[in-house]
C-alpha positions as CSV (number, residue, x, y, z in Angstrom):
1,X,0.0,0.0,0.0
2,X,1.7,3.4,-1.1
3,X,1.4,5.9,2.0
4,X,2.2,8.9,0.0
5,X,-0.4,12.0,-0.9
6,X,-2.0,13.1,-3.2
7,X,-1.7,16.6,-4.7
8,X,-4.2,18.5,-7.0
9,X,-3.5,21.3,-9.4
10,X,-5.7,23.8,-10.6
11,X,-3.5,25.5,-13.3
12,X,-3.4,29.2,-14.4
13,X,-1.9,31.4,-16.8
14,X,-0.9,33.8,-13.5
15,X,-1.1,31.6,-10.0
16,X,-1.4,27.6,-10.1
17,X,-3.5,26.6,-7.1
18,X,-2.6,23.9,-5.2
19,X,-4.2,21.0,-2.8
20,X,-2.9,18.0,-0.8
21,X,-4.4,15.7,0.9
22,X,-3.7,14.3,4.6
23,X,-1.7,11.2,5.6
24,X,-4.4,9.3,5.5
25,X,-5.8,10.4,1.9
26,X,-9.2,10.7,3.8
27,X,-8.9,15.0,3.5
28,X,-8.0,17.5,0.8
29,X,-6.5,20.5,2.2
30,X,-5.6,24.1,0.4
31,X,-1.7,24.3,0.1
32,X,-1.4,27.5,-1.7
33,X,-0.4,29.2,-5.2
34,X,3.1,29.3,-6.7
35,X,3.2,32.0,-10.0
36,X,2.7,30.3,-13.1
37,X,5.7,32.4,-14.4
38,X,8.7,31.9,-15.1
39,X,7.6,28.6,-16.0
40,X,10.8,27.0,-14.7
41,X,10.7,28.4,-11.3
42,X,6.8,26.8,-11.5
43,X,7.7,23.7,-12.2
44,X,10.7,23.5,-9.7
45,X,8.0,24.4,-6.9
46,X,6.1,21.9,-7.6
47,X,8.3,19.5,-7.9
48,X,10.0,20.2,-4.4
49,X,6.5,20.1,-2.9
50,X,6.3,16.8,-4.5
51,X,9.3,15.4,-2.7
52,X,8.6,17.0,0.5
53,X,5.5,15.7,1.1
54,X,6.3,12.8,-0.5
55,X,3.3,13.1,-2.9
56,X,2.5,9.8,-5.2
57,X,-0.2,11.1,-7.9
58,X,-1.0,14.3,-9.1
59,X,-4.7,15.4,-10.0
60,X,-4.9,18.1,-12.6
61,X,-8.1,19.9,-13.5
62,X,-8.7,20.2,-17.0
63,X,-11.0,23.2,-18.2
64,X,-13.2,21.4,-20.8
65,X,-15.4,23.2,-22.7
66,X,-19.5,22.9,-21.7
67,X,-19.7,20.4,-24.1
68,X,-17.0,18.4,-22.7
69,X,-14.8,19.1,-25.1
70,X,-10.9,20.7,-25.1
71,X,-10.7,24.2,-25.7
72,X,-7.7,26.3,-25.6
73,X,-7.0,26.4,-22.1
74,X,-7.1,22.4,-22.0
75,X,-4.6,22.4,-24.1
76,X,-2.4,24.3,-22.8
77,X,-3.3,22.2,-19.4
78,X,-2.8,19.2,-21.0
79,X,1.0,20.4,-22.5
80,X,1.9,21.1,-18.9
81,X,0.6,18.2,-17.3
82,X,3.0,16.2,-20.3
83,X,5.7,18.6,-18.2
84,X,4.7,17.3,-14.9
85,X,5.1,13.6,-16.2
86,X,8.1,14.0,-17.7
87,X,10.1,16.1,-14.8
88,X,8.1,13.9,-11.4
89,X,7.7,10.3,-13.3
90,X,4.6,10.0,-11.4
91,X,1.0,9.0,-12.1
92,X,-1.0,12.4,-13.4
93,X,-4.7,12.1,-14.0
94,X,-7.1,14.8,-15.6
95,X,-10.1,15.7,-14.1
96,X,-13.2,17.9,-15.3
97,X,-13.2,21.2,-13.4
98,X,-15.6,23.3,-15.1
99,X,-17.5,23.9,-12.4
100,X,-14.8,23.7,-9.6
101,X,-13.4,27.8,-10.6
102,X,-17.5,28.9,-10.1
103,X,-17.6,27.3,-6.6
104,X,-14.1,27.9,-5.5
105,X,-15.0,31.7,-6.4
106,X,-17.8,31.9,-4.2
107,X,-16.8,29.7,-1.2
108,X,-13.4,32.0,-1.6
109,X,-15.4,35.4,-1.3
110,X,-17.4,33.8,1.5
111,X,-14.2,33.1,3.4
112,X,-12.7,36.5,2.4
113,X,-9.6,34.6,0.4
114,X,-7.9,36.7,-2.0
115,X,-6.9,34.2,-4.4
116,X,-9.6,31.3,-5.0
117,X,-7.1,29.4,-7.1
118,X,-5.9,27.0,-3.8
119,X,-9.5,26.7,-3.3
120,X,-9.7,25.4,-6.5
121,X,-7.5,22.5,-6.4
122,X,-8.7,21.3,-3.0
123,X,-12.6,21.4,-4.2
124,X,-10.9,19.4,-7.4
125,X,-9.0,17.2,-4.6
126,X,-12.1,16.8,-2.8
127,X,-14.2,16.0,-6.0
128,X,-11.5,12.9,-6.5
129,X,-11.2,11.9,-2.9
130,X,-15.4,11.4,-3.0
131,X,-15.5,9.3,-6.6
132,X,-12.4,7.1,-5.4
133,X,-13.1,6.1,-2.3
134,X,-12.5,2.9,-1.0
């Protein structure tokens, strides 16, 4: 049984929100942002976040269209997930946020949170954790 984390990204063109659960997998907690630029420094974040908390799969929201299609933004999602894969060698799976940015806006403004992108991932983490439970 692995017994490392999970971490969720909700990637933007200015902050990438981020999300990690507990020990135990059981709860998804907001991490923070990193800057999307430079890109390097970005992916060096991450990647030290990886090995710190000794992370085992990554969960990336994807921004499909509303008629579940790619757009744009997926594809530059999916291009920097490829990134992810190629620097971390670990598992990476896509998952459907177009809703998760709506809520995380909302529950963010009703927190008073600045920056709804870490809110993002963990509602994306959380979204996992409920359809892959044991």
């Amino acid at each position: 049984m692995n017994m490392g984390k999970i971490l969720a990204i909700d990637f933007g063109l200015v902050r990438v929100g981020l999300a990690i659960t507990d020990d135990n997998k059981e709860f998804a907690l907001a991490l923070g942002t990193v800057l999307a630029e430079p890109h390097n420094d970005c992916l060096e974040k991450i990647k030290k976040i990886v090995e710190d908390e000794k992370v085992e799969r990554i969960i990336l929201g994807l921004p499909l269209t509303l008629e579940g299609t790619d757009g744009p933004q997926a594809k530059v999602v999916r291009v920097f997930g490829d990134e992810l894969i190629k620097l971390l060698s670990l598992p990476l799976e896509y998952l459907d946020e177009r809703y998760s940015t709506k809520m995380s806006l909302v529950i963010s403004k009703m927190k008073g949170m600045r920056h709804p992108d870490a809110e993002a991932a963990r509602l994306l983490l959380d979204t996992w954790l409920e359809t892959n439970k044991k």
